[in-house]
C-alpha positions as CSV (number, residue, x, y, z in Angstrom):
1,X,-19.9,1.8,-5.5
2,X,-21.4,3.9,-3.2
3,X,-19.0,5.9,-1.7
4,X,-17.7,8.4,-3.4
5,X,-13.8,9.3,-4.3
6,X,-13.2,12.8,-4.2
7,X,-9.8,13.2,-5.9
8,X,-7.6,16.6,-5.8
9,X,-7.5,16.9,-9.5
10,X,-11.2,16.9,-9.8
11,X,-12.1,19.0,-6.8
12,X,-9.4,21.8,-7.9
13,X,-10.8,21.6,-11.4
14,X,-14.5,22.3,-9.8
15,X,-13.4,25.6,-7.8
16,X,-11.7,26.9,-10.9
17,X,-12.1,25.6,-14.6
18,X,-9.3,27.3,-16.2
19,X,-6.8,25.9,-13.9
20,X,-4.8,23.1,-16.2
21,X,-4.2,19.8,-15.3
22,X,-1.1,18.8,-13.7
23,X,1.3,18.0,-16.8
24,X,2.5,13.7,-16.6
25,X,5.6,13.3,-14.8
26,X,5.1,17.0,-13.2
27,X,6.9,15.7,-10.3
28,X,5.5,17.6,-7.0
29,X,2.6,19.0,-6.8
30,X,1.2,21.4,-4.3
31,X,-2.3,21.3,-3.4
32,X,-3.0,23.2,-0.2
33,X,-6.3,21.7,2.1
34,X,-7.6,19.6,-0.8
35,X,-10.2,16.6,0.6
36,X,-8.8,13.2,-0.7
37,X,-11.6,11.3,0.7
38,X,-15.6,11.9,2.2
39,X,-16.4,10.5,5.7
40,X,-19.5,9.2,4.1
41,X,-20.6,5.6,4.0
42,X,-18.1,3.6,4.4
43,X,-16.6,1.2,0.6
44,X,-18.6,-2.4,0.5
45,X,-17.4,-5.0,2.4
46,X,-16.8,-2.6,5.8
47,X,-19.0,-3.9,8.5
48,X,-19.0,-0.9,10.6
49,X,-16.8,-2.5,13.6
50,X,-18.7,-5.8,14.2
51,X,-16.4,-8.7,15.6
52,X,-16.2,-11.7,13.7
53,X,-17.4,-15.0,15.7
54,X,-14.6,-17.2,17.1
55,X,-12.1,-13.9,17.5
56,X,-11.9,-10.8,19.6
57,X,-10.4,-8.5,17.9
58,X,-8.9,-5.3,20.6
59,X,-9.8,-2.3,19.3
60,X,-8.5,0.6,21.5
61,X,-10.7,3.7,21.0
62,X,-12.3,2.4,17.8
63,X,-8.6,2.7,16.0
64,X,-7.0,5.8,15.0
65,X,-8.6,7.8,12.1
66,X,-7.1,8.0,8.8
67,X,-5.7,11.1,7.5
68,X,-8.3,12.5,4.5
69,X,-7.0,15.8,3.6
70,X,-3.5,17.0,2.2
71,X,-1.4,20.0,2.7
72,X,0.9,19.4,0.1
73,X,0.4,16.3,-2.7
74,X,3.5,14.5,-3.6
75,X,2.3,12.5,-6.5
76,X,-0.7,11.6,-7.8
77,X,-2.3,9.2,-10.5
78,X,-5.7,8.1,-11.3
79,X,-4.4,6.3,-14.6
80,X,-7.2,7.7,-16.8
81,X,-4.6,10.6,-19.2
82,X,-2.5,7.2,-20.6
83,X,-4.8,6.0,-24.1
84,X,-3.0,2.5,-23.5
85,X,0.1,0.9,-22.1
86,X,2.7,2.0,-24.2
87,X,1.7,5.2,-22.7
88,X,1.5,4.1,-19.1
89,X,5.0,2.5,-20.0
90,X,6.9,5.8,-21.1
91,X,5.7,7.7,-18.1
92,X,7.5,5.3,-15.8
93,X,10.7,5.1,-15.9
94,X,12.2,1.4,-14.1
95,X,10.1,-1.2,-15.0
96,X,10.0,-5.0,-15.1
97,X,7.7,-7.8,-16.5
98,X,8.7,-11.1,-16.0
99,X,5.9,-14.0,-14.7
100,X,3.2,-10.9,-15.6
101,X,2.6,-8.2,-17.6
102,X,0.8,-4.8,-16.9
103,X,-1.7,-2.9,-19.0
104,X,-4.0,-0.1,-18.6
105,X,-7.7,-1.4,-17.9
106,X,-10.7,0.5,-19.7
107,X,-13.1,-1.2,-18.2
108,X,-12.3,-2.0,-14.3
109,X,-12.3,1.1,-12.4
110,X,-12.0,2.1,-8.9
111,X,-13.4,5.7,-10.0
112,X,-13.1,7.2,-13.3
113,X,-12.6,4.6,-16.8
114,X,-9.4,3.4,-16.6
115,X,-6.8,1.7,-14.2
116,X,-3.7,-0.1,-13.9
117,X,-3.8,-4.1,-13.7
118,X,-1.0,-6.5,-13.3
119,X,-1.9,-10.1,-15.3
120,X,0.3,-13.2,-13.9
121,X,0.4,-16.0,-16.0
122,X,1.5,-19.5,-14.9
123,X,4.1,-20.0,-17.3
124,X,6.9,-18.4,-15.1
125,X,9.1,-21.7,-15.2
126,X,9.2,-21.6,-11.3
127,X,10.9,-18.1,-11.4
128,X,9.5,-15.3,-8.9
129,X,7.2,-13.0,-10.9
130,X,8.5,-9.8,-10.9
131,X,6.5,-7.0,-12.5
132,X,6.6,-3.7,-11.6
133,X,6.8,0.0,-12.4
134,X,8.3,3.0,-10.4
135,X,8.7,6.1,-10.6
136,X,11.8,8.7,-8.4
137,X,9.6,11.8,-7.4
138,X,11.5,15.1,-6.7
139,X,10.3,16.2,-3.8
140,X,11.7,17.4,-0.7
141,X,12.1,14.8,2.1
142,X,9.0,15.0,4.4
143,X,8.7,13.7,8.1
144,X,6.0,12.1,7.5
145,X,3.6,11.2,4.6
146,X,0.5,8.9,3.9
147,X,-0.4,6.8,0.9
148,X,-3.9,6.1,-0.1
149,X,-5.3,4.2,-3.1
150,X,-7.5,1.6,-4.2
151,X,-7.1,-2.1,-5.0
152,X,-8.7,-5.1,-6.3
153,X,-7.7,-8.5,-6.4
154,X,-9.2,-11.4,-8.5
155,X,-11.6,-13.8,-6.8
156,X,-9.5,-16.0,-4.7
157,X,-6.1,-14.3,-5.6
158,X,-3.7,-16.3,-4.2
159,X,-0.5,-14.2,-2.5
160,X,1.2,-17.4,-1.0
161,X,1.7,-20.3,-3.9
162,X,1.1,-23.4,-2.7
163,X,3.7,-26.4,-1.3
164,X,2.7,-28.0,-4.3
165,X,3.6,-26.1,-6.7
166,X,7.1,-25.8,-8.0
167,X,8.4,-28.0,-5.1
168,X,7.7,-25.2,-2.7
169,X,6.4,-22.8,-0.9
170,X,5.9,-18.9,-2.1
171,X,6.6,-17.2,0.6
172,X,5.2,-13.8,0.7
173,X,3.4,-10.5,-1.7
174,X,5.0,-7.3,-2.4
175,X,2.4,-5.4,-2.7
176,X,3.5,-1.4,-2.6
177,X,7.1,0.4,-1.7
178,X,8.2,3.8,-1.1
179,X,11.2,5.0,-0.4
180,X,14.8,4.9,-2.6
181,X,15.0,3.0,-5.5
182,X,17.3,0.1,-4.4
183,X,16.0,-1.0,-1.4
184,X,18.5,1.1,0.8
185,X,17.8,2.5,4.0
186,X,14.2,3.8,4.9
187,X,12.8,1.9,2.1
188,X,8.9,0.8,3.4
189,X,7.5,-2.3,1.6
190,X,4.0,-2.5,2.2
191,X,3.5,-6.8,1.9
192,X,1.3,-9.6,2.6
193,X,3.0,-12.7,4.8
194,X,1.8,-15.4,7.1
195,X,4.6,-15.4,9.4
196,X,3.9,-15.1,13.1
197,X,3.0,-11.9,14.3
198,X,6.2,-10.5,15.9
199,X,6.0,-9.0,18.8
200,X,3.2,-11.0,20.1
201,X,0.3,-8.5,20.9
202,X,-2.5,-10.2,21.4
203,X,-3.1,-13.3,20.4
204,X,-1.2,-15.0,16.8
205,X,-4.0,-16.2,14.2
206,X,-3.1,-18.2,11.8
207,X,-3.2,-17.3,8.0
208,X,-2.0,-14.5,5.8
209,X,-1.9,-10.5,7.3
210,X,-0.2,-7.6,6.1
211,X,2.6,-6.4,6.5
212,X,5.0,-3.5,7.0
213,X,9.0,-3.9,6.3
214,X,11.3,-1.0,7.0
215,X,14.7,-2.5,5.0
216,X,17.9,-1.9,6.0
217,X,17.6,0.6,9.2
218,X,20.4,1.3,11.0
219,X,19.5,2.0,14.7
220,X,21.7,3.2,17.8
221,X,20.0,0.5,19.7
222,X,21.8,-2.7,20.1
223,X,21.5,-4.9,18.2
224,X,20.5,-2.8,15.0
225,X,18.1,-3.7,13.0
226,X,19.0,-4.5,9.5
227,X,15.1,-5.1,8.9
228,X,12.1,-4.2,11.0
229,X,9.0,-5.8,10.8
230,X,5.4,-4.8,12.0
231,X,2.7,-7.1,11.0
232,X,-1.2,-7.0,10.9
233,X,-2.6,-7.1,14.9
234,X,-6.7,-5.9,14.3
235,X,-8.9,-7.1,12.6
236,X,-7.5,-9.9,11.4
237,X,-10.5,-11.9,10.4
238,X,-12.3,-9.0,8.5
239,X,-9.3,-7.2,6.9
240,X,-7.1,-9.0,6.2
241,X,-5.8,-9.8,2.5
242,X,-7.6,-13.5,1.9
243,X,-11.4,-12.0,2.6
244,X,-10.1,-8.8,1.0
245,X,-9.6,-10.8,-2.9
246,X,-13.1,-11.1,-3.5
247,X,-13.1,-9.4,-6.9
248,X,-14.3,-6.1,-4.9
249,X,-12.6,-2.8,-4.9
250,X,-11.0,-1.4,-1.6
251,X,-8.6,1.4,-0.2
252,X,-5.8,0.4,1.1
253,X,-4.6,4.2,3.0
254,X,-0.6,4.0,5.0
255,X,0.5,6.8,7.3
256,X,5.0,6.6,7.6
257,X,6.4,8.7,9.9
258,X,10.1,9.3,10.0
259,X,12.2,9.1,13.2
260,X,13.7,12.2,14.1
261,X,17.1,11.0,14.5
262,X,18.6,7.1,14.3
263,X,17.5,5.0,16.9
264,X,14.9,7.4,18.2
265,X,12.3,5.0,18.5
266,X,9.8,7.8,17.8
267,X,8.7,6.7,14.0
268,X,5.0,5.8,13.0
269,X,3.5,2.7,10.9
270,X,-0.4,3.2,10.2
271,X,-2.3,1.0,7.7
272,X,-5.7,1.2,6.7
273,X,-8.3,-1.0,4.9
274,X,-11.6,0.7,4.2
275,X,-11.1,3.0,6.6
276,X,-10.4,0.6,9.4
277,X,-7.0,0.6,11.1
278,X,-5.6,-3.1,10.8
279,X,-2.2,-2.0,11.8
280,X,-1.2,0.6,14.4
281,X,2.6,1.3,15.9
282,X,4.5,4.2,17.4
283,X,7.8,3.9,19.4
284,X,5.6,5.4,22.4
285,X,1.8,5.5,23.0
286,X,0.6,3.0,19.9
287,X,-0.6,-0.5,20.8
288,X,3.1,-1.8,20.4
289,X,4.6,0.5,22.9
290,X,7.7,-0.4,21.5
291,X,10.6,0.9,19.2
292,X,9.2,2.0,16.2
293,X,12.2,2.3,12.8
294,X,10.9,3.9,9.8
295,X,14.8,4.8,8.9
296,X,15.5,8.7,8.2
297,X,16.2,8.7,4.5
298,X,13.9,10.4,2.4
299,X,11.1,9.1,0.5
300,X,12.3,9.1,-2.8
301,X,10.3,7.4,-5.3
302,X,7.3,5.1,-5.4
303,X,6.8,1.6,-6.9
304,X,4.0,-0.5,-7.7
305,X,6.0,-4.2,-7.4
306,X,4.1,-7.9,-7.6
307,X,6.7,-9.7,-6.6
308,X,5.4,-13.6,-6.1
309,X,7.8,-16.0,-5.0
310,X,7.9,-18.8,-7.3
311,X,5.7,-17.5,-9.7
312,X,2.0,-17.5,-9.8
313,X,0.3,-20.8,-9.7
314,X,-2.7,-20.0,-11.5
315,X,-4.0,-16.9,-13.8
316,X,-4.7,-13.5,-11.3
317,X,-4.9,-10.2,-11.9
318,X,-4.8,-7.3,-9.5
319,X,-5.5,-3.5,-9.6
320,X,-4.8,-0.3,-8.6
321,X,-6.2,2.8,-8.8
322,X,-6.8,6.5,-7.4
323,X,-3.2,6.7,-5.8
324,X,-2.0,9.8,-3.6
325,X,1.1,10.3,-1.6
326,X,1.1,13.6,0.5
327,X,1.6,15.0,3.4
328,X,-1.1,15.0,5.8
């Protein structure tokens, strides 16, 4: 790869070489104006902006920018400290493996030598495969944070199983959460789905787009919202998760911000692939002009789920690597 990943570990460790490393499972970690990521060339596979045939995709302004430096990290992990899985296992503490199993990859990186992949096999017996780790982080609630990290998928990874298989339809991805522990209110699931895009922006495309859920928010409007969606508007031929498994590394980069009070309206759902905005809402000025949830609980822990209804239908594998939750 070209572009390179400057992570906070690495550039604290240059300005001062006696400084230790962060100890596993440290919990919070402060680390004042530290550069997550260059503004150099952009990762493979970014085009620079140029419209795929057969779709105009609106782009107001060129998109907002994604947040690249921290004022304070939250948690961290580049995966290369754990020697193998049983490792990577005991520093998590809820964890599940059924339809898949993880392990620690030495030799698929995103930076570094090691990462964490997610095998599913297609033995599941028609079960959802449900294999994930997480991990409650003791920090103090923020109004707002942003997640970045890197993924691959395997070539032609499928997210949605087909009608075929199992007598039915899978019907969406988790792909990352943050938030409590049990799904309760201001949980964020960061998913992929080929529902129709609700509200209607600018025009629906068919196929699959990601996908932000805000579970269980309790609004002053009425009617509340139990759940709130906000799907995938730009970009959607370039970015979005099919032409995105192509056995390629990418960063995947979300910016959450909290309403002030129920029902405000004033909350903030960013999402970024390689840089490029694919998803952009705010209760006031964003291209949804519209109420905007994100729930005022605190983030409280992070999870990397694979949930895949139905099981998988054939063998895939995805990654992740380079992962960083701060506060921008």
């Amino acid at each position: 790869m070209q572009r390179q990943w400057i992570f906070w570990a690495m550039a604290l460790a240059a300005c001062s070489p006696t400084m230790p490393m962060p100890m596993e499972d440290a919990g919070v970690v402060e680390d004042s104006g530290v550069k997550l990521v260059d503004a150099g060339q952009a990762d493979a596979g970014v085009d620079g902006g140029v419209v795929d045939a057969g779709f105009v995709e609106i782009e107001p302004d060129g998109g907002p920018r994604e947040p690249t430096t921290s004022s304070q990290v939250l948690y961290t992990d580049d995966f290369e400290r754990y020697a193998n899985t049983a490792a990577l296992k005991g520093s998590y503490g809820d964890q599940r493996e059924v339809g898949g199993a993880f392990a620690i990859d030495g030799v698929e990186a995103g930076q570094g030598t090691r990462s964490f992949r997610i095998d599913y096999g297609t033995d599941a017996g028609c079960v959802d495969a449900d294999v994930f780790l997480s991990k409650v982080l003791a920090i103090t609630s923020p109004q707002t944070v942003a997640l970045q990290y890197r993924l691959r998928y395997s070539q032609g990874f499928r997210f949605q199983q087909p009608a075929s298989h199992c007598v039915g339809r899978g019907t969406s991805s988790t792909e990352m959460v943050i938030g409590r522990l049990m799904n309760g209110r201001g949980t964020v699931v960061v998913s992929v789905a080929d529902e129709p895009a609700q509200p209607v922006i600018h025009q629906n495309v068919g196929g699959l787009r990601w996908q932000v859920q805000v579970r269980d928010v309790r609004a002053t409007v009425t009617p509340a919202q139990p759940h709130a969606t906000y799907r995938q508007h730009l970009r959607v031929t370039r970015l979005s998760p099919t032409p995105v498994a192509n056995a390629r590394w990418h960063r995947v980069g979300v910016v959450l911000q909290r309403e002030s009070m129920p029902g405000a309206g004033d909350g903030v759902i960013r999402v970024w692939v390689d840089g490029e905005a694919v998803l952009d809402y705010d209760g006031a000025t964003g291209v949804a002009a519209g109420k905007v949830f994100t729930g005022t609980a605190a983030f409280g822990s992070i999870t990397y789920p694979s949930t895949l209804p139905s099981g998988a239908s054939q063998a895939q594998s995805r990654w992740f690597d380079e992962v960083v939750l701060f506060e921008p």
